[in-house]
N, C-alpha and C positions, 0 to 999 in steps of 0.2 A: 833264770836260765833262758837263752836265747836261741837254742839250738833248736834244731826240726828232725823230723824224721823225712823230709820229702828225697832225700838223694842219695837214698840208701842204694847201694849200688849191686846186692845180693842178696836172695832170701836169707831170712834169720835162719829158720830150721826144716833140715828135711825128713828129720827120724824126731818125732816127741815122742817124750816118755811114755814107759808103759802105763795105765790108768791116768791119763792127765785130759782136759779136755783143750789143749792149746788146737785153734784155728777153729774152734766151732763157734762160737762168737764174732767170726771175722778175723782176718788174716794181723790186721793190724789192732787189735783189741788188747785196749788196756783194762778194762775193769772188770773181767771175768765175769764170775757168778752172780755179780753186781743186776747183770746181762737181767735178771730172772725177774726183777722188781719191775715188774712192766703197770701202764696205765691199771690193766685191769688190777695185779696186785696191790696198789697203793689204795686204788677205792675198797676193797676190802679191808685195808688196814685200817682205812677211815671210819669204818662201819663199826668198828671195836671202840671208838669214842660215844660213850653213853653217858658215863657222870660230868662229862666237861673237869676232870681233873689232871693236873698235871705233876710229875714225880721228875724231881731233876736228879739227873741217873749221873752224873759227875762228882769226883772227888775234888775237896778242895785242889789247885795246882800247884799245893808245897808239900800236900800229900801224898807219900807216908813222911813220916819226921822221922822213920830209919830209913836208909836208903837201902834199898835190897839190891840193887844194880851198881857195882864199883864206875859203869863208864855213865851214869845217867846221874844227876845234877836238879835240884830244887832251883828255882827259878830267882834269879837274882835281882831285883828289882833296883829302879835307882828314880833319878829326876833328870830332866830335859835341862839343856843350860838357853837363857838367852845373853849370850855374847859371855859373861864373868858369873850372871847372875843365875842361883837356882830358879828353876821355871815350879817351887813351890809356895804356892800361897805369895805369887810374886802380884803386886800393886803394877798396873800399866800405868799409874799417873808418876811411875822411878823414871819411864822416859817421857812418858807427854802429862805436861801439868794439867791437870785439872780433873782427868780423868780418874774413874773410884772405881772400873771393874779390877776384878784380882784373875786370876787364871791359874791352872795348875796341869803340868805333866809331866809323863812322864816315862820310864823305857826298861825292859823287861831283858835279860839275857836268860836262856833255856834250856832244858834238854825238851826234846821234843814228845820223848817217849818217858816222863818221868812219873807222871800221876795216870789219869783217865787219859789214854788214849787209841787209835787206830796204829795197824802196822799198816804201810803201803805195801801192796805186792813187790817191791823191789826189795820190802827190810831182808828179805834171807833169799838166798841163791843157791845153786849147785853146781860143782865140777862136772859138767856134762856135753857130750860131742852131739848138738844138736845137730851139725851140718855134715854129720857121715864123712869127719875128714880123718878121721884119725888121731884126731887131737884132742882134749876134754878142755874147753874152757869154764870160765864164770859166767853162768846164763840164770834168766831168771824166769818168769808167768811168760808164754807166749815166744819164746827165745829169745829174747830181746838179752844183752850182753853187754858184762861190764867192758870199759873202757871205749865202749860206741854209745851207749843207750844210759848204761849207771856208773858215771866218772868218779872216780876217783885219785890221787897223787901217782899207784902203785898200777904198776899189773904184777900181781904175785905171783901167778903161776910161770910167767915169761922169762917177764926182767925187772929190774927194781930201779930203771930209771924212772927220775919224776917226771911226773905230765903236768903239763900245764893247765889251769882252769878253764873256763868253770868248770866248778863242782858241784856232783847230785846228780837226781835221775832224770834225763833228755825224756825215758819213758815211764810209765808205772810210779808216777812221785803222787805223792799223796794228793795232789789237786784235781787228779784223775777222779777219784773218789768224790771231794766236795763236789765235782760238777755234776754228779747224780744229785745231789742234793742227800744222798742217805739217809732215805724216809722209806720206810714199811711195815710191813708185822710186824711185831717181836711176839717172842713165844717164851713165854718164863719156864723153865724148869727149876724146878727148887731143889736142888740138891743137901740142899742143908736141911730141908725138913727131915731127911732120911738116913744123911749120912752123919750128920754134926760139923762144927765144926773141928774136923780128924783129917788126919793127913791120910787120907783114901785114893785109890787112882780108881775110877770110875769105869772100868770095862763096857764091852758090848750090853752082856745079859743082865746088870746094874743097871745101866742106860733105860735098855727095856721095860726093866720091871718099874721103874719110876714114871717112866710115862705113860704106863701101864694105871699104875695106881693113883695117878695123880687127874688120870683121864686126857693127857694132851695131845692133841696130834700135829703134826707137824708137816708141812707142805713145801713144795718149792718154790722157792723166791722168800721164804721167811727168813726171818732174822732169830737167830736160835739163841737165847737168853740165859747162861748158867753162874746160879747164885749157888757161893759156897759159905758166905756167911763171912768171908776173909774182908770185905769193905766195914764192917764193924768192928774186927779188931784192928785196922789199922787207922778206924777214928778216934775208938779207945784211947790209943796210943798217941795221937795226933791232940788230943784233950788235955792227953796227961803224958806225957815221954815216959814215966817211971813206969807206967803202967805195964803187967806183964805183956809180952809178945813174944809170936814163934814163927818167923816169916816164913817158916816150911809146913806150919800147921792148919792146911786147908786142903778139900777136896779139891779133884781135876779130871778131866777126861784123860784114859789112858793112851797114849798116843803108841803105844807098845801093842797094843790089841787087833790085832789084824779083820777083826771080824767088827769094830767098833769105824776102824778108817774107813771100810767098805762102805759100813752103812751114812758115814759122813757125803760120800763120794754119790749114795744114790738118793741120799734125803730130798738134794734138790737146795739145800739151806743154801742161801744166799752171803752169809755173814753169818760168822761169832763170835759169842760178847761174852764174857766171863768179869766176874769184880775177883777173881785171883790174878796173879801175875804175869798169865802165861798162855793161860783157858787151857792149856794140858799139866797134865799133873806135875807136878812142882819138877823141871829139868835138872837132876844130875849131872849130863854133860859127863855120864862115865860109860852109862851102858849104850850102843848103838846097833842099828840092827844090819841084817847082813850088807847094806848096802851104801853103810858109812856114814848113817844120818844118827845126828843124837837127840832131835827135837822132832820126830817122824809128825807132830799132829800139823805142824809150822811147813814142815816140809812138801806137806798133803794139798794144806791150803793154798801156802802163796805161793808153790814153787808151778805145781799141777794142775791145780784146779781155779785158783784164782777168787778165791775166799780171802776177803780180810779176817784180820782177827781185832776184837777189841779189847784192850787188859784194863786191870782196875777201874772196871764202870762202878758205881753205885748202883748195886741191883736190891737191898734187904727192904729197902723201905716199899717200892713198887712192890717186890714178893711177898711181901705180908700182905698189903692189901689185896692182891690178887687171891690171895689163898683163901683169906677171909671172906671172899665173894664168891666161891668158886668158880674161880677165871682162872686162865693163863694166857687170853690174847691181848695186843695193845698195842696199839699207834707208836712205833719208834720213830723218834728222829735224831741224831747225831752225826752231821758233817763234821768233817774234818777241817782244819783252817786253810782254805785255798790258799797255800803256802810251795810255789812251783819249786820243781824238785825234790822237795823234802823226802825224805823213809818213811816219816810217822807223823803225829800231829796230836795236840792237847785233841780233846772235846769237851764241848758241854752241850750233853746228851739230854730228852726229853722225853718221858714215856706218860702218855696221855690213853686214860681212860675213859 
């Protein structure tokens, strides 16, 4: 992407949403709640590394071998050509005699968001009249707005002529994120010690009583960590295909809980990470609440507040040892792939004890 923001010729928004923090971070701020992972936070997170061990908190990137999303795609692998010839296990002495190194490469087609990865604040938007015109457009974190900021072929709401490229987001694209570096606390919550692996929606007073009894607290600028146990069944599965699976059978945070979004909104958490699908409870996409949203915890985050979210991390392995220590803090690290424009992005995540 080549585009800029310098000649924007009118403010984004002059009415934000009710509960959202757009413009407190800076008029032009792309990484929201990112905002909260300051110097001081990082050296604290540093101070959680005691055993020098590290937990790689990523799923393989062809993981799951069912694909739970019809538009998202396992990663296509292939080999580099030079000129006719495959670039595997290719001999350089094919064009210069004498020579005995071999070389090998090769090139990857994706979905972005198919295994372990971040949502960029631009993945979900809202029909919403930022700029008090009368009119509800597609806006997203901060106002920023499809068809200036996050292109796409379409303006649905207008007209359905094509637009010409580029395509992606001018703002809020996932590179925004890598350039923090995305390193801080993490904070585990075990959800699966408590709940199972059960298709549970996780309310407020659930919430509580788990960090209640698990003793965790939680601060701002952390990166809030919830393991439902769903990253093992779909290695199970990934081991063996035949192997039972029930892509709906895992706990989630209830994105329906009005008293649960509140407290996401004063926690101060900076990021969430969930090894389920969605880090809100498995989406239906039937029930929505009065205000037209069907994914409210999605809505909270990237639309208002400016929270990534992370789906399908590998959290079990990290949460057992944690548990068995009694810990729940630890050195995250997972950037996203500074990949300009993008929605979303693989990672391979790192939680160091």
């Amino acid at each position: 992407m080549t585009s800029t923001l310098s000649d924007e010729p009118v403010a984004r928004w002059s009415m934000r949403p009710e509960g959202s923090n757009w413009g407190d971070f800076g008029a032009d701020d792309q990484i929201g709640r990112l905002n909260l992972i300051t110097p001081e936070r990082r050296r604290a997170a540093a101070a959680e590394v005691r055993e020098g061990l590290a937990f790689c908190l990523s799923l393989p990137l062809d993981c799951p071998r069912e694909q739970l999303n019809p538009r998202r795609f396992p990663p296509q692998q292939s080999f580099s050509m030079r000129g006719d010839d495959p670039a595997m296990n290719y001999p350089y002495g094919r064009a210069i005699p004498g020579m005995k190194e071999t070389v090998c490469d090769d090139r990857v087609t994706l979905s972005t968001q198919f295994s372990t990865q971040w949502d960029a604040l631009c993945h979900m938007g809202y029909e919403y009249d930022a700029r008090g015109e009368g009119a509800e457009a597609i806006t997203y974190y901060n106002g920023y707005r499809a068809g200036e900021h996050v292109c796409g072929p379409f303006d649905y709401l207008h007209d359905r002529e094509p637009h010409e490229g580029p395509y992606g987001a001018v703002a809020l694209g996932i590179e925004r994120i890598a350039e923090t570096g995305m390193q801080g606390r993490g904070v585990m919550v075990d959800l699966f010690a408590h709940v199972g692996l059960e298709a549970e929606p996780v309310g407020f007073e659930r919430l509580m009583a788990i960090l209640d009894a698990d003793k965790v607290m939680v601060e701002p600028g952390d990166i809030l960590c919830l393991r439902t146990g769903f990253d093992r069944a779909l290695l199970a599965q990934y081991a063996d295909p035949d192997a039972p699976f029930d892509p709906h059978r895992c706990s989630g945070l209830d994105g329906f809980d009005d008293r649960l979004l509140q407290w996401v909104a004063d926690s101060g958490v900076a990021a969430l990470v969930s090894d389920n699908e969605a880090v809100e409870f498995s989406p239906d996409f039937k029930r929505q609440d009065a205000h037209g949203v069907r994914v409210p915890l999605h809505h909270l985050c990237l639309f208002k507040l400016g929270i990534p979210l992370g789906e399908l991390f590998l959290l079990s392995d990290l949460a057992d040892w944690l548990r068995g220590h009694g810990r729940s803090r630890f050195l995250f690290t997972a950037p996203p792939l500074r990949l300009p424009g993008a929605v979303g992005s693989p990672v391979t995540g790192v939680g160091t004890v």
